[in-house]
C-alpha positions as CSV (number, residue, x, y, z in Angstrom):
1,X,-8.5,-19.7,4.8
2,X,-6.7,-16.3,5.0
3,X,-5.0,-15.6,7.8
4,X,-2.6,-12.6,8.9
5,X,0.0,-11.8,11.7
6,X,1.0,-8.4,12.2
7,X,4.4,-8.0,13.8
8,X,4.6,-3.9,14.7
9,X,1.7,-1.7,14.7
10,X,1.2,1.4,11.8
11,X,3.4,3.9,12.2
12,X,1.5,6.2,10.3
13,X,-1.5,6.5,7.8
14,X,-1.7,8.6,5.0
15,X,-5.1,9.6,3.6
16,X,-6.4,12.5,1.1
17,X,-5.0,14.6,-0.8
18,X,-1.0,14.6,-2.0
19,X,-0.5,11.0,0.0
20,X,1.0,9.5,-3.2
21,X,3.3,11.7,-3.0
22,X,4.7,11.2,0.4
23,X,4.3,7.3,0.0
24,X,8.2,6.7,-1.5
25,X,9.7,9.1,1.7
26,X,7.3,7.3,4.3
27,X,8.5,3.6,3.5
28,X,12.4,4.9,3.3
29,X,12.3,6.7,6.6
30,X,10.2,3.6,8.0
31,X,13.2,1.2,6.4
32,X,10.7,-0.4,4.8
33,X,11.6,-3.9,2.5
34,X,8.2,-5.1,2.2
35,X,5.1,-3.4,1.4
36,X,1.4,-4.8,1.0
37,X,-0.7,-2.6,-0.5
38,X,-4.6,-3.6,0.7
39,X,-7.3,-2.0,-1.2
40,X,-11.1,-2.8,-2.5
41,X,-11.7,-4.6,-5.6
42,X,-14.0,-1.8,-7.0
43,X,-10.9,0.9,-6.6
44,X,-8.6,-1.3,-7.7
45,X,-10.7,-2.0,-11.1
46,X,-12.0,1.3,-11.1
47,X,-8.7,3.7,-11.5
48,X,-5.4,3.6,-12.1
49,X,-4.8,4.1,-8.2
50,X,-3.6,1.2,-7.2
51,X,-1.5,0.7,-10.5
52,X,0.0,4.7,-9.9
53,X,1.0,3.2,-6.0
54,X,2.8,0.0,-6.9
55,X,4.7,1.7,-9.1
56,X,5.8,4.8,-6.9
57,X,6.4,1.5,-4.5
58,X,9.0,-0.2,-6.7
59,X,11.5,-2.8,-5.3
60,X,9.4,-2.9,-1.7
61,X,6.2,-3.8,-3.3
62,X,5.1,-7.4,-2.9
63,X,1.8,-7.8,-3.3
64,X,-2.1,-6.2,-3.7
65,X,-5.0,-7.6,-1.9
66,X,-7.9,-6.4,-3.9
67,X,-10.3,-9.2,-2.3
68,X,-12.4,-6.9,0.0
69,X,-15.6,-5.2,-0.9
């Protein structure tokens, strides 16, 4: 069974729009080490989304959870 424990709440969401873009300077002003990237399988089979974020999240990206609808 999956199970997840959030320590801190979001800080901040970034949707639309020029978000990529602003995802490297949001995880360095958070101090970010560790980044989960949470998506749906169809976008992450669908586009090269998901590949273009875990690459502009380099040495903090740990994993992708694909697994929901």
């Amino acid at each position: 069974m999956f199970s997840l424990s959030q320590a801190s709440p979001a800080q901040r969401v970034l949707l639309g729009p020029g978000a990529l873009a602003e995802l490297r300077f949001e995880v360095d002003r958070a101090e970010l080490s560790r980044v989960v990237l949470v998506t749906s399988a169809t976008l992450s089979a669908a586009s090269g989304l998901v590949q273009a974020t875990e690459a502009m999240l380099q040495g903090s990206h740990q994993a992708t959870f694909s697994g929901s609808g």
